[in-house]
C-alpha positions in Angstrom: 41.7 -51.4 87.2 42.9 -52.5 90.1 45.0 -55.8 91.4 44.5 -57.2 94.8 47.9 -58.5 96.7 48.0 -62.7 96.1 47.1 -63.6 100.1 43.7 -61.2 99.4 40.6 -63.6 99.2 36.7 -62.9 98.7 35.8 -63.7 102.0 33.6 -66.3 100.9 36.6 -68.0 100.1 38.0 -68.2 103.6 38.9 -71.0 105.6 36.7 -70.2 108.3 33.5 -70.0 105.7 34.7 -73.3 104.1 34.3 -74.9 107.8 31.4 -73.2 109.1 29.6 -73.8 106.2 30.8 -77.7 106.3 29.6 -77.8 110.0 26.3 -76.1 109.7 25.3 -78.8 106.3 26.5 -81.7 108.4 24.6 -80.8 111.3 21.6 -80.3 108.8 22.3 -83.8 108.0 22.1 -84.8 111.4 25.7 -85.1 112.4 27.4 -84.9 115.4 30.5 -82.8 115.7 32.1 -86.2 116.1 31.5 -87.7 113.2 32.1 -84.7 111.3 35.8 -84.9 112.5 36.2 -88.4 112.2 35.0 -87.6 108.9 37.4 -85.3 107.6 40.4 -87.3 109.5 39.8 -90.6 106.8 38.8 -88.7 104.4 42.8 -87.1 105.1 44.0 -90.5 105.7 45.2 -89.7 109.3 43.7 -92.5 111.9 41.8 -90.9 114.5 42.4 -91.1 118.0 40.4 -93.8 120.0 37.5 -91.9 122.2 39.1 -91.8 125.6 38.3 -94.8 127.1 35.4 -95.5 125.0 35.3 -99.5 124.4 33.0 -101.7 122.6 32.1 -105.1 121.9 33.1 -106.3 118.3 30.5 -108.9 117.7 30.2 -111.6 114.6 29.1 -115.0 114.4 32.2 -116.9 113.7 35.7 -116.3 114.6 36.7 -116.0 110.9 34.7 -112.9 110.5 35.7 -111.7 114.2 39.5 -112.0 112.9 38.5 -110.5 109.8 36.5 -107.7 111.4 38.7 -107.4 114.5 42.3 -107.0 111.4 40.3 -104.2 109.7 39.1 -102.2 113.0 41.7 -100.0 113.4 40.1 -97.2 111.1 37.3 -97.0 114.0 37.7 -94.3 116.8 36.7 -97.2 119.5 38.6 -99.6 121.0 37.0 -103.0 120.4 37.0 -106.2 122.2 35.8 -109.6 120.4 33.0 -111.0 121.0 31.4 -114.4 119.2 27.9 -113.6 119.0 26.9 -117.3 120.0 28.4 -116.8 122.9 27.5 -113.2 123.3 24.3 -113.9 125.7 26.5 -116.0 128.0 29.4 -113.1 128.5 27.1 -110.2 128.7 26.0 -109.5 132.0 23.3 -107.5 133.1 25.3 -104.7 134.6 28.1 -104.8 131.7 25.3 -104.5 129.2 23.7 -101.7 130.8 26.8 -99.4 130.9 27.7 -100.2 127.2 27.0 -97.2 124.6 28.1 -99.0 121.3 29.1 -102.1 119.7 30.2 -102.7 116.2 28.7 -105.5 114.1 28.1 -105.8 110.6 24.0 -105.5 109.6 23.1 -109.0 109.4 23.8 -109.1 113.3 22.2 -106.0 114.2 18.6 -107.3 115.7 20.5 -109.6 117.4 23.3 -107.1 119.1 20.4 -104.7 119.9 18.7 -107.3 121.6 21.5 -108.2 123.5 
């Protein structure tokens, strides 16, 4: 018989396996290594840090659900700016459009935000 020190570990057991494995069945899932971060930092509870200087419209159709929307944004690792969605056509110019990579809406406004 013989009895292995308390710190010894099968090394399937490792921390190093545990996240390698993680990484390689999220990226099977199609994630990026961003999301699987920002993953694991709610899932902790800790608030990740915005994206550096990543920004993005917050768009809904009425400024109820823009306050609501805009009070519960602070899980999201983007800084948002709010944006009624009636008056989303008029504020959007061509050039600002353009440069944007993301905007955060809730489904129902989706055709409409792409379109934009």
């Amino acid at each position: 018989m013989f009895v292995a020190p308390a710190a010894a570990r099968p090394p399937s057991l490792t921390s190093e396996g545990f996240l390698q494995d993680m990484v390689i069945r999220g990226a099977a899932l199609g994630m990026t290594a961003d999301e699987l971060s920002v993953g694991v930092l709610s899932l902790a509870g800790i608030r990740p840090p915005p994206f550096a200087g990543r920004r993005g419209p917050l768009v809904e159709c009425s400024p109820p659900e823009l306050d609501f929307f805009a009070r519960n944004s602070s899980h999201l690792p983007v800084l948002v700016d709010r944006c009624c969605s009636r008056a989303a056509g008029d504020h959007a110019a061509p050039e600002t459009s353009r440069s944007l990579r993301a905007a955060v809406t809730s489904f129902c406004h989706l055709p409409q935000v792409e379109q934009l």
